[in-house]
VOVO-950911 format. One record per residue (C-alpha): x, y, z; residue in one letter. Coordinates in steps of 0.2 Angstrom, whole numbers, padded with zeros to 4 digits, always signed. Last residue first. Layout:
<sites>
XYZA/...
</sites>
This chain:
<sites>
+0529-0180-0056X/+0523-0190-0070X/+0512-0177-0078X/+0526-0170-0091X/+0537-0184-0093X/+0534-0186-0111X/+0538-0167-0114X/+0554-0167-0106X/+0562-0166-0123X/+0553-0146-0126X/+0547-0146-0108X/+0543-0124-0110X/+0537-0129-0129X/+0524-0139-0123X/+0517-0130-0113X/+0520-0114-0128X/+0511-0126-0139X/+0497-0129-0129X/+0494-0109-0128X/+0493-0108-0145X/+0482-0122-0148X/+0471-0115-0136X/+0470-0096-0145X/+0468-0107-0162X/+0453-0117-0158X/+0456-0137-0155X/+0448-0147-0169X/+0462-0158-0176X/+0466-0165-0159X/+0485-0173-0159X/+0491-0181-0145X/+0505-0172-0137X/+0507-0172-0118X/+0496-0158-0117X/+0485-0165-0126X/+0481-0179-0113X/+0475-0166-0101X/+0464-0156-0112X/+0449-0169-0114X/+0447-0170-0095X/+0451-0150-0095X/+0437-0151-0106X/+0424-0159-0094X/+0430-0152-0080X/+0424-0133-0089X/+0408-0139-0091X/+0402-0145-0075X/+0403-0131-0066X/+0391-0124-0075X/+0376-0140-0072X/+0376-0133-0052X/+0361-0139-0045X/+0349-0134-0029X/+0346-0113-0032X/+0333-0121-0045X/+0327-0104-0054X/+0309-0095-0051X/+0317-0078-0046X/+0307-0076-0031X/+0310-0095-0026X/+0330-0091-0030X/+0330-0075-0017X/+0320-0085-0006X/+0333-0101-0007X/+0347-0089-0006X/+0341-0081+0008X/+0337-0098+0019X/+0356-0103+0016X/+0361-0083+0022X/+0351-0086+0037X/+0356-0103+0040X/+0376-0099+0038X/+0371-0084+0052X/+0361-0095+0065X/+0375-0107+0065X/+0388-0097+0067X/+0378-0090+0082X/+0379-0106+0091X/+0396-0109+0088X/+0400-0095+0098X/+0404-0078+0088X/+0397-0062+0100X/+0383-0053+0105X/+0375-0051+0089X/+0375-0037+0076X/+0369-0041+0055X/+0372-0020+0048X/+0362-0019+0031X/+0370-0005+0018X/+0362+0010+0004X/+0373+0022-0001X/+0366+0038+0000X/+0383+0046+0001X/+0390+0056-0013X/+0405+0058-0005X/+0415+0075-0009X/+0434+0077-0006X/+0443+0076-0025X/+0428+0090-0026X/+0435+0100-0012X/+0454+0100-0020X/+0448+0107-0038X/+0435+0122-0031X/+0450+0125-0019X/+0461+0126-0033X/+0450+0137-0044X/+0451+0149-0029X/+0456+0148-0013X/+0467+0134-0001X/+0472+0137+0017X/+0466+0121+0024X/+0451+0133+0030X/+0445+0136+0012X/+0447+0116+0008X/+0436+0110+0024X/+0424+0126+0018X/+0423+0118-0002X/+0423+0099+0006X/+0404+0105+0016X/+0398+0114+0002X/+0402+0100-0009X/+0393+0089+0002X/+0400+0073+0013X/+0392+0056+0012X/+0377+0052+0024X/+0373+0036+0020X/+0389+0028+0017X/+0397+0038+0030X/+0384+0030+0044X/+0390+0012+0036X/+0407+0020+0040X/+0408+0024+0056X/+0397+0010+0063X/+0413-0004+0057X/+0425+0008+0061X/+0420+0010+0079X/+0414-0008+0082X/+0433-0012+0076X/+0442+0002+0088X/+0431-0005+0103X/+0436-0021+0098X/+0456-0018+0099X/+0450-0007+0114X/+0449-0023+0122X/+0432-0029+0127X/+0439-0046+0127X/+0456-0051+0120X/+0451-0063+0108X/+0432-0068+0106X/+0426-0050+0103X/+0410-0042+0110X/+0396-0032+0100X/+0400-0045+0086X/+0397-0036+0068X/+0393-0042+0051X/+0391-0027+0038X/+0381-0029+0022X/+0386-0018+0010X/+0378-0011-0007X/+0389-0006-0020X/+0385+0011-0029X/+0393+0011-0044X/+0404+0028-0049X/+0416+0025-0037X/+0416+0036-0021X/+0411+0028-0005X/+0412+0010-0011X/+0427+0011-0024X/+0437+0019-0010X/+0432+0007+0001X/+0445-0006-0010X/+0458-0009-0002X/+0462+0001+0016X/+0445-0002+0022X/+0445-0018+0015X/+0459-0025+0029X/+0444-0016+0045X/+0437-0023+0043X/+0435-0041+0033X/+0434-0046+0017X/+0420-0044+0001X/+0413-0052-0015X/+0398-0057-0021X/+0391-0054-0041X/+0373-0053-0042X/+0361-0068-0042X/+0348-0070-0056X/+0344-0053-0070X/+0327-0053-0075X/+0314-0062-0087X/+0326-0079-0085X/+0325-0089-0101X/+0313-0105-0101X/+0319-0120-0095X/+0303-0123-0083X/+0314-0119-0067X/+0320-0102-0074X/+0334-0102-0086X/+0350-0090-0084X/+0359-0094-0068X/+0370-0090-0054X/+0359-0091-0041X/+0362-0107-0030X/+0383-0105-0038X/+0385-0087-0034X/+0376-0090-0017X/+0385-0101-0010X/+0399-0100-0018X/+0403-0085-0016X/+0395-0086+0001X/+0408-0096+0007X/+0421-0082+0000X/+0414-0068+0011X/+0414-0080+0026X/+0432-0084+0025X/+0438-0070+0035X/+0426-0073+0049X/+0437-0075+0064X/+0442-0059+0060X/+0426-0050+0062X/+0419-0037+0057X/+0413-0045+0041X/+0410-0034+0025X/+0401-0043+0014X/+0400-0034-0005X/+0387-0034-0017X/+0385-0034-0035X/+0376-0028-0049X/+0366-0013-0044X/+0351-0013-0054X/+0338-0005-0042X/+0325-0018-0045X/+0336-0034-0049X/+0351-0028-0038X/+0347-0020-0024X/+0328-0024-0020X/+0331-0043-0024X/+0343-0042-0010X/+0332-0032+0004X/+0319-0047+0000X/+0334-0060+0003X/+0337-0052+0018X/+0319-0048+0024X/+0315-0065+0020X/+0330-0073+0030X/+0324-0064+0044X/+0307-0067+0044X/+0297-0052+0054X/+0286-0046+0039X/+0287-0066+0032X/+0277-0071+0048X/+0290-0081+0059X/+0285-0098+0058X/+0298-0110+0046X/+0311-0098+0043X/+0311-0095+0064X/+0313-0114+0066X/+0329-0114+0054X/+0334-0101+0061X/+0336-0111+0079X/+0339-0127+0068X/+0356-0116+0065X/+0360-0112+0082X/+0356-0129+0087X/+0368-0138+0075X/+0382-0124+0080X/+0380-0131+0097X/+0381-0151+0091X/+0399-0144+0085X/+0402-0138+0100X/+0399-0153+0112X/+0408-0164+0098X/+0425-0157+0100X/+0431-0139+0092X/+0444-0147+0081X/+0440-0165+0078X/+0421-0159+0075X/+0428-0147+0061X/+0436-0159+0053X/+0420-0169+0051X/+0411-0156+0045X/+0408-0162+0028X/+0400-0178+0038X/+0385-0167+0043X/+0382-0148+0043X/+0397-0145+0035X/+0386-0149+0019X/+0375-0135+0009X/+0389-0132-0003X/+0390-0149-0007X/+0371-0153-0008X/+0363-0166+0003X/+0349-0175-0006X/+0362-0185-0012X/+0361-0193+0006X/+0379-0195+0017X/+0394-0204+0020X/+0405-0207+0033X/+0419-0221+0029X/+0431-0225+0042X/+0421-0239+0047X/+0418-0245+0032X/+0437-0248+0027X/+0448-0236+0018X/+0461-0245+0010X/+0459-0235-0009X/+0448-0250-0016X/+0437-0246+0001X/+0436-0227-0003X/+0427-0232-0020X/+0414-0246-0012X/+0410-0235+0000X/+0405-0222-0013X/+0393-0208-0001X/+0411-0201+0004X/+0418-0192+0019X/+0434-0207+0017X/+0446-0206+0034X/+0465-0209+0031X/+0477-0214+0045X/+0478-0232+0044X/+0479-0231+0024X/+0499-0223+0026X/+0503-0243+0033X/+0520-0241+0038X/+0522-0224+0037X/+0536-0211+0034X/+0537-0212+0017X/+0522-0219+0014X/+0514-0204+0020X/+0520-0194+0005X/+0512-0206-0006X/+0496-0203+0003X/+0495-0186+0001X/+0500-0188-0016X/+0485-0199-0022X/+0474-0189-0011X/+0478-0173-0017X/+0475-0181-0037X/+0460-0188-0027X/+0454-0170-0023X/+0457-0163-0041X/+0447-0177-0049X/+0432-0179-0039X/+0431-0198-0042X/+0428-0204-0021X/+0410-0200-0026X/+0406-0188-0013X/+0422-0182-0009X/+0429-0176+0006X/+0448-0187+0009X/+0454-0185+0029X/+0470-0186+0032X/+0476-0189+0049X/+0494-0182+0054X/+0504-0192+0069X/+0517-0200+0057X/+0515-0187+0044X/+0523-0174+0058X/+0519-0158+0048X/+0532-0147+0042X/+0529-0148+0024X/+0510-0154+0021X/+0503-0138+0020X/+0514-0129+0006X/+0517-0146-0003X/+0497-0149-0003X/+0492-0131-0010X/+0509-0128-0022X/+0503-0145-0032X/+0490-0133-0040X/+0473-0145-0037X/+0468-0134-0028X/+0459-0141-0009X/+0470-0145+0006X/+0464-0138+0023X/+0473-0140+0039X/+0465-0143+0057X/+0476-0143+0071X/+0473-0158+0083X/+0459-0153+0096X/+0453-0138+0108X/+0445-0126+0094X/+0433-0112+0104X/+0444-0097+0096X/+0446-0103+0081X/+0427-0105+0080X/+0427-0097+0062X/+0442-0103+0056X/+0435-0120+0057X/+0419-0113+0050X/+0425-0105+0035X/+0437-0119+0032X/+0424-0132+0035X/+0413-0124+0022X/+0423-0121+0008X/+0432-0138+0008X/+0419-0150+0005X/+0407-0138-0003X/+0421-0134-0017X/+0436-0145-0015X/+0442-0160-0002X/+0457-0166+0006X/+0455-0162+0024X/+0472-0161+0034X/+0471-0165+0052X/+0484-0163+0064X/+0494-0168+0082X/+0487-0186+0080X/+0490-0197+0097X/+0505-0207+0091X/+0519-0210+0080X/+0511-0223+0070X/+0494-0213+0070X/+0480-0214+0084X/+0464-0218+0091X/+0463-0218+0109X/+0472-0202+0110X/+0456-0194+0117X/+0454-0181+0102X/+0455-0196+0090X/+0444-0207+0100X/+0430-0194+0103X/+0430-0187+0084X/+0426-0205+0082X/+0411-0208+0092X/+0406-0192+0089X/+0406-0195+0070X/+0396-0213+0074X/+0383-0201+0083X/+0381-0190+0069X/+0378-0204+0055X/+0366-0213+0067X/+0356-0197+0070X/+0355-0193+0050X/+0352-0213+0050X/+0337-0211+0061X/+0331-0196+0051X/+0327-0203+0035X/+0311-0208+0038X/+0307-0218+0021X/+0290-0213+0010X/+0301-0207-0005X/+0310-0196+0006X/+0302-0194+0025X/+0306-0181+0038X/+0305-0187+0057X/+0304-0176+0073X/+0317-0171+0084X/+0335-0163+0082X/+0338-0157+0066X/+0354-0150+0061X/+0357-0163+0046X/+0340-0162+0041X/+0340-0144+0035X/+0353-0151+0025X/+0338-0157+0015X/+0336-0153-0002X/+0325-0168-0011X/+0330-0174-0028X/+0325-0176-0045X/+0341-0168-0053X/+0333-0157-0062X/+0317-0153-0051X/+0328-0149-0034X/+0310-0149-0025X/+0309-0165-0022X/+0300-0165-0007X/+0307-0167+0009X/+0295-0159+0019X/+0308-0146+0025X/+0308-0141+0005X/+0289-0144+0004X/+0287-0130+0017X/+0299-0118+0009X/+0289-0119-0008X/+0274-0114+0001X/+0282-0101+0007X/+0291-0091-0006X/+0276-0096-0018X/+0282-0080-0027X/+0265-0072-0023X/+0268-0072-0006X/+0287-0065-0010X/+0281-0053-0022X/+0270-0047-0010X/+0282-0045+0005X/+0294-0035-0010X/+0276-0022-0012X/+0274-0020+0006X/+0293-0016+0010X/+0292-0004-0005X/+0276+0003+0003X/+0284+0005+0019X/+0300+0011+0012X/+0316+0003+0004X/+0329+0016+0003X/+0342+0008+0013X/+0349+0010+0028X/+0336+0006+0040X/+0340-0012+0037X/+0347-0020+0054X/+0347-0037+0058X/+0351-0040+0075X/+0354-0056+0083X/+0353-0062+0101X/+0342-0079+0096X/+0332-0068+0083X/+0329-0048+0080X/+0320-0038+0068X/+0325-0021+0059X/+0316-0010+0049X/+0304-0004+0059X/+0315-0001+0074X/+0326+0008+0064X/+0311+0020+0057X/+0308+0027+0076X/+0294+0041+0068X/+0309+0048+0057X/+0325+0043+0049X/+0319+0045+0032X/+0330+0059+0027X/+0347+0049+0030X/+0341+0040+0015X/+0340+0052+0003X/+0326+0052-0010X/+0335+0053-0026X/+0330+0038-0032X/+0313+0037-0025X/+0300+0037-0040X/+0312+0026-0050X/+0313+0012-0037X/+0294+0014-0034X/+0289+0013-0055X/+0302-0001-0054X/+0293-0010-0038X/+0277-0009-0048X/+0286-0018-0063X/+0292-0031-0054X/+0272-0033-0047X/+0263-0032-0063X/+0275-0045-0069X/+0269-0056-0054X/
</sites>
């Protein structure tokens, strides 16, 4: 496969300066585009070729890209250092059996679901309810994958929610759960607590004063909390009882969740109808990744276009520019999503990656960014390139011209990417503002684009849950290719760890206790803590 990375150099170098608005001939956006369930994925914009696209097709193939999918949806273990199978896949599907260590685990996935029904029914109907009543709210208590997901999601589907209003609690900064507790009726708030071991230290400190809060104002504060946990035995110690637990396999990875338990609050908010709707959508890619020929596969042209940007033509990050309000979290699910599956240095065998792993992810939606950081986009020095998300038809207020202004923008500028603006073209713009000379020469090259920037436009019909689910599935399916490609596990997270496991040893120091080996610029910094509580100190941590 070396041969092949450096092929694709010898074809990134040989087209640099190709412009990308010169390759629109012989119907090249219908070639490089493909379409599923209403979706569009668009590519055209970017210098990738036919040869280029033949060459990342057989990297891909030789990759193992779908072999390796295969035994994913097969249940095989294929997260190697954890010894685990990856199977969210299996949380959306709805026939057919999948079998871990030779047990079908699809009858309890069905089980799971239908006992989440059961109780997103009851809370939505009244029937179950707090000390003051029917519940008005929902905080989820979780972090990471438990929160990310259901936040994105929720926020998502706004427009489609019909239950108690959902709020999300996940730092650990007491700021979060003050701000979002204060003003909510406790007595008619159910607090749902989203952590698979029941130990995740910044969700059960939340927990911890969630619940004290509610025992102000409740008889029995346990009555209206709800455990998403794999640990019965955990939430049961904290008054949870079995059937308020709803767990889930370790073969489901956080950031791979909301499509089970972790979406619990987003169930109570759009109902269980449209929450099994955004299942189907995203079996629907699922199905697609499974058959479609890698030349028509969506997630494979996605992650193909990636590994085109940033490990052959070096750009280091990305940005996601959703179109689309309602999508304001996506950009920082797929943070984590991706930033966390790719975000590594040592291929599957331990050995040191050859190539850079997963760029850098960031983005927000249009048109807010156009007004942040576009500048940076069309004339900073890096070229960044976009992927824009855009419904043809908005959920709020129709075909309003607030949409027609957003599909507008949106269009605009991934066309202004590509085309830019010449010097030739900023020197007459400046000569009929009025301006000659030197200045003229100065003012029209504050004014040039360089353009041939590449971008990807995703366009479908409009944001149903359906369609949520097709596009977290596409972008789940291109992390996995991306990470196959780049031979890394996209499946664990060991750099998280690191950082808990000091701030464990950190916490007692703060309130004194001496450690002989703590570096200088930490010792600094703990002795300017406690120098702020000076007398207080031994109270710090008790409020």
């Amino acid at each position: 496969m070396t041969n092949l990375w450096d092929k694709l150099k010898t074809q990134a170098d040989a087209v640099r300066d190709r412009r990308i608005a010169d390759m629109f001939t012989g119907g090249r956006a219908a070639r490089f585009s493909t379409r599923l369930g209403g979706m569009l994925f668009d590519y055209s914009k970017t210098n990738i070729d036919a040869q280029t696209l033949d060459s990342l097709l057989e990297l891909a193939t030789e990759a193992g890209v779908e072999t390796r999918r295969d035994a994913m949806f097969a249940g095989e273990k294929i997260n190697q250092t954890e010894g685990r199978a990856v199977l969210h896949t299996a949380l959306r599907r709805s026939a057919g059996a999948v079998f871990v260590d030779g047990q079908d685990v699809m009858p309890e996935v069905w089980h799971t679901l239908e006992r989440m029904q059961g109780f997103a029914d009851a809370v939505r109907s009244g029937a179950y309810r707090g000390a003051g009543g029917a519940f008005t709210d929902v905080v989820n208590i979780g972090i990471g994958g438990s929160d990310l997901g259901p936040v994105m999601a929720s926020r998502a589907l706004a427009s489609y929610s019909d239950g108690p209003r959902l709020h999300f609690v996940a730092n650990v900064d007491g700021a979060d759960i003050s701000q979002v507790m204060r003003g909510l009726d406790l007595s008619r708030t159910l607090i749902i607590v989203a952590s698979k071991t029941f130990t995740t230290i910044e969700t059960m400190t939340n927990a911890a004063t969630a619940r004290a809060m509610m025992a102000k104002v409740v008889p029995d504060p346990a009555a209206q909390f709800v455990a998403v946990s794999c640990a019965p035995e955990a939430a049961a110690r904290h008054g949870i009882p079995a059937e308020r637990v709803f767990g889930f396999a370790d073969w489901v990875g956080g950031r791979y969740s909301m499509w089970g338990p972790v979406g619990l609050s987003l169930m109570l908010g759009i109902g269980p109808a449209r929450f099994r709707q955004m299942l189907a959508g995203a079996e629907e890619m699922d199905q697609h990744f499974t058959s479609a020929p890698l030349a028509q596969n969506m997630p494979v042209l996605l992650a193909l276009v990636g590994i085109w940007h940033h490990q052959i033509c070096g750009y280091p990050t990305r940005a996601v520019l959703p179109y689309d309000q309602q999508l304001e979290r996506l950009p920082a699910y797929l943070q984590q999503l991706e930033m966390e599956s790719n975000g590594k240095r040592v291929a599957m065998n331990g050995s040191l990656l050859e190539r850079p792993s997963g760029p850098v992810v960031w983005g927000e939606p249009g048109t807010n960014g156009q007004h942040a950081f576009y500048q940076l986009i069309h004339q900073g020095t890096t070229p960044v390139p976009c992927e824009f998300l855009l419904a043809a038809e908005g959920n709020e207020l129709g075909r309003s011209r607030h949409h027609l202004l957003l599909v507008a923008n949106c269009l605009a500028q991934s066309k202004a990417l590509m085309l830019g603006r010449t010097l030739e073209k900023a020197r007459a713009m400046m000569a009929e503002a009025g301006f000659a000379g030197e200045e003229l020469e100065r003012q029209a090259r504050h004014r040039v684009f360089p353009g041939n920037r590449p971008s990807t436009t995703l366009i479908y019909p409009r944001l149903d849950p359906a369609m949520l689910g097709r596009i977290v599935a596409l972008y789940e399916h291109r992390v996995f290719v991306e990470g196959v490609i780049l031979g890394l596990n996209s499946f664990d997270q060991w750099g998280v760890e690191l950082g808990k496991e000091l701030a464990r040893s950190l916490e007692p120091l703060l309130t004194g206790a001496p450690d002989a080996i703590m570096d200088g610029s930490t010792r600094s910094l703990v002795d300017f803590v406690q120098s702020h509580y000076g007398d207080d100190l031994d109270q710090f941590g008790k409020g």
